[in-house]
C-alpha positions as CSV (number, residue, x, y, z in Angstrom):
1,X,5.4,-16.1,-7.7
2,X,3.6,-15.1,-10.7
3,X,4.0,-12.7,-13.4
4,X,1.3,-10.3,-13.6
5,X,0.2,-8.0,-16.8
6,X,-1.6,-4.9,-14.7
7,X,-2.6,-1.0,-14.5
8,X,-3.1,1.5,-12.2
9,X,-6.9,2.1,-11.4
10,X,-7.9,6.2,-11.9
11,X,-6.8,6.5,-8.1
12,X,-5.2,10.6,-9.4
13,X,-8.3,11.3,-9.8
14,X,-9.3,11.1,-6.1
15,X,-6.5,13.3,-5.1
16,X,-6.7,15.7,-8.3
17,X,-10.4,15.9,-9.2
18,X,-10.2,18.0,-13.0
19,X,-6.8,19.1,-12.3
20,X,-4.2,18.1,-15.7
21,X,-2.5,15.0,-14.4
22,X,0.2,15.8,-16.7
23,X,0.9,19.4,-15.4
24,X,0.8,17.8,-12.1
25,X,3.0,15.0,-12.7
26,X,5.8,17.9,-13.7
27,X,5.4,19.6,-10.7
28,X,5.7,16.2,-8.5
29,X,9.1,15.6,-9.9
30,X,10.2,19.0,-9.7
31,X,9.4,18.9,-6.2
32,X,10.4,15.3,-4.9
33,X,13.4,14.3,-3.1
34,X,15.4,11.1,-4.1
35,X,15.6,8.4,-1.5
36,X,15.9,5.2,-3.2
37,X,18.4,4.3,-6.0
38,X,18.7,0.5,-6.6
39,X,19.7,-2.0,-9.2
40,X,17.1,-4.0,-10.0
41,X,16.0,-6.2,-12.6
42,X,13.2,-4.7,-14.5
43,X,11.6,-5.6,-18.1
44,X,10.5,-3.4,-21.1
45,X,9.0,-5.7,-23.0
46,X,12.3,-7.0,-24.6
47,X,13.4,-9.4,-21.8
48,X,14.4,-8.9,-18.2
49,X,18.2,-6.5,-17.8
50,X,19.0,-4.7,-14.7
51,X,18.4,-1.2,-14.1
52,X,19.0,2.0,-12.3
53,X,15.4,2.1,-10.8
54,X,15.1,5.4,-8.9
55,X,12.3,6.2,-6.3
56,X,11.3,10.0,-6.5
57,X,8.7,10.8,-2.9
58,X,6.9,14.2,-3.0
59,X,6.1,15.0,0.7
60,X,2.7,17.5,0.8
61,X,2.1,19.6,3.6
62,X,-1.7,20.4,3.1
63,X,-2.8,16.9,3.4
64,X,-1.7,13.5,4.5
65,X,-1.3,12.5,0.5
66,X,2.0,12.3,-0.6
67,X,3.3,10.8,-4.6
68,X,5.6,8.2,-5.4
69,X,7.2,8.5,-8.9
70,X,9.2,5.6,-10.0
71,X,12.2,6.3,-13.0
72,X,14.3,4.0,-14.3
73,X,17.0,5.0,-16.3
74,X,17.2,3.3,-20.3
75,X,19.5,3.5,-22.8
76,X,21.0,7.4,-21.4
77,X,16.8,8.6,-20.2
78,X,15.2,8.6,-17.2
79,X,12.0,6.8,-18.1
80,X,8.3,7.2,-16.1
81,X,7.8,3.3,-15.1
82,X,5.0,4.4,-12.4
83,X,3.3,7.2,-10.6
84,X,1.1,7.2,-7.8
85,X,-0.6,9.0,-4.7
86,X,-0.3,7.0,-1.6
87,X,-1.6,8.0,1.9
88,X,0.8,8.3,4.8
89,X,-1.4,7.1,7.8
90,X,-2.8,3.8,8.1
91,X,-4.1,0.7,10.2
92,X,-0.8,-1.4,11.1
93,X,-1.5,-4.9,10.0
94,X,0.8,-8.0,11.1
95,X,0.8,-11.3,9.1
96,X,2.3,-13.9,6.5
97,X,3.0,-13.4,3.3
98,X,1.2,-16.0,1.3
99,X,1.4,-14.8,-1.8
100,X,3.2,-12.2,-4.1
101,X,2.1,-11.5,-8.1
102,X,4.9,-9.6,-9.4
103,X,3.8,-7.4,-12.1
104,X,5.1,-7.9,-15.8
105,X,7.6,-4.6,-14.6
106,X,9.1,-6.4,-12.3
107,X,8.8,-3.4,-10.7
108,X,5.8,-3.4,-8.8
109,X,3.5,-6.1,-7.0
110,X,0.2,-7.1,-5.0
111,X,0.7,-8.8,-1.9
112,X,-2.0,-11.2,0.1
113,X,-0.8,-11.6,3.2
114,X,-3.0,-13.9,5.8
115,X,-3.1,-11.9,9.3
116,X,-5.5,-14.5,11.2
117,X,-6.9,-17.8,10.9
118,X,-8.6,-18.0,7.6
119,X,-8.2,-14.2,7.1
120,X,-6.0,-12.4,4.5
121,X,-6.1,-9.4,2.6
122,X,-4.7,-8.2,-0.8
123,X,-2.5,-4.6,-1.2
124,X,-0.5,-2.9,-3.8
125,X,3.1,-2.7,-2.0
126,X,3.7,0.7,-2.8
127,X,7.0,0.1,-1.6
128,X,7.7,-2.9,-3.3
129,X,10.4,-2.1,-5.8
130,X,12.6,-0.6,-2.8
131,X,11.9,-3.5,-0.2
132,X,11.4,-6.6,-2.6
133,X,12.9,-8.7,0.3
134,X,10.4,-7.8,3.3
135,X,7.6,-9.2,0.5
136,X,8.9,-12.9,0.4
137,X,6.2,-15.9,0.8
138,X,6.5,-17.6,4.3
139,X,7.7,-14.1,5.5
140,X,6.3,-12.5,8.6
141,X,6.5,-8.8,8.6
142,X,3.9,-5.7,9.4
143,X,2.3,-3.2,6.8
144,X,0.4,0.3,7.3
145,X,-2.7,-0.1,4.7
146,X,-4.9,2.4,3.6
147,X,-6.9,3.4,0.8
148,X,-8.8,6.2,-1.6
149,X,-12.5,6.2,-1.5
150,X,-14.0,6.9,-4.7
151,X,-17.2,7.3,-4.0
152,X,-18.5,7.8,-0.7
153,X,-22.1,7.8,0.7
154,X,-23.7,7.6,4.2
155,X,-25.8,4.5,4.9
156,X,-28.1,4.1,7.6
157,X,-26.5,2.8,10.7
158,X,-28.9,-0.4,10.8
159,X,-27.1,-1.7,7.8
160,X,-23.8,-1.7,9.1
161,X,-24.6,-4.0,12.4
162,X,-23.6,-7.3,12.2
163,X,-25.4,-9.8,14.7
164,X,-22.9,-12.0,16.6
165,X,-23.8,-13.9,19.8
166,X,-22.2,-12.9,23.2
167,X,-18.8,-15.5,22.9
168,X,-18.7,-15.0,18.9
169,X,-18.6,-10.9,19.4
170,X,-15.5,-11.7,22.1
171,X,-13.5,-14.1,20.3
172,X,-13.8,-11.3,17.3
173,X,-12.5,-8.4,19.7
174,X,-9.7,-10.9,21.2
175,X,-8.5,-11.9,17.3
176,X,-8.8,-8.4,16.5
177,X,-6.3,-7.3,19.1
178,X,-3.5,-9.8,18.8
179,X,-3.4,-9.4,14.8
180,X,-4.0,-6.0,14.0
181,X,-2.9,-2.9,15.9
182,X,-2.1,0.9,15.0
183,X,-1.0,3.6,16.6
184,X,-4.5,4.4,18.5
185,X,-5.7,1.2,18.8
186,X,-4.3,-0.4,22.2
187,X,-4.2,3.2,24.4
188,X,-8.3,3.3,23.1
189,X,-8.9,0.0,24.1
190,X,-7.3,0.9,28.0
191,X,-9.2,3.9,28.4
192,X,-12.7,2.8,27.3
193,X,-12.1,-1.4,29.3
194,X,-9.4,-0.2,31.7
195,X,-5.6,-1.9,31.7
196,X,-5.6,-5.3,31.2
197,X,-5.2,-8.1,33.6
């Protein structure tokens, strides 16, 4: 596992538009429940010492966006490490871990995890600091993925076809089915084909 020097990307704005990420930021905490407190190992540039690390989670009720603020408490203050808006829904993926970078925080981490043959996908584990031993290479485990669009645009349908021949097109579907499912998926898949044999 590798050691990674990283940044957030401006996902906030997606969720805040011109609104003050700062003045935001205050109101997050003010509002956010505490459901993780763990020791963990964690490195401010002066060498790695365990920590309190706690996980602050501010639930919103307007939309499925909810904020993850990560503290971690240094020398008598409770320092920002991370903040971040996450989504709460998702497509339920099942795979292998195949690979972990661990950022230079020890704190947080992208995962690539291979969920078919030849197939694999990399995600920020927003959740990483609290489950660090679910994200182990080797391990088998599921993850709910989903994402911020930053820009959007509609294309014309006859760009988004992709030609596959009669057997290729059903080997796809069948692949599809055993390695990824969420909560819609299989019930869809009875009422438009029927049960299955």
């Amino acid at each position: 596992m590798a050691m990674k020097d990283q940044g957030h990307g401006n996902h906030w704005k997606t969720v805040l538009g011109d609104e003050s990420i700062v003045a935001k930021l205050h109101k997050i905490v003010q509002d956010s429940e505490v459901p993780s407190k763990k020791r963990i190992e964690v490195d401010f540039g002066t060498g790695m010492e365990e920590k309190d690390v706690f996980t602050l989670m501010c639930w919103t009720d307007e939309c499925l966006v909810s904020f993850m603020t990560i503290l971690v408490e240094n020398n008598g203050f409770n320092e920002l490490v991370s903040a971040y808006p996450f989504a709460r829904c998702g497509t339920l993926f099942k795979g292998k871990i195949i690979d972990v970078e661990i950022w230079n925080n020890n704190i947080e981490a992208v995962v690539t995890m291979e969920f078919g043959k030849g197939r694999d996908i990399s995600f920020f584990a927003t959740d990483y600091h609290i489950n660090k031993e679910k994200y182990q290479v080797g391990a088998y485990c599921e993850v709910r993925l989903a994402a911020f669009a930053y820009e959007c645009e509609v294309l014309n349908t006859q760009d988004l076809l992709i030609p596959l021949g009669d057997d290729e097109a059903k080997n796809f579907l069948v692949e599809l089915e055993k390695n990824i499912g969420n909560e819609f998926g299989e019930d869809t898949a009875k009422k438009k084909h029927g049960k299955r044999q």
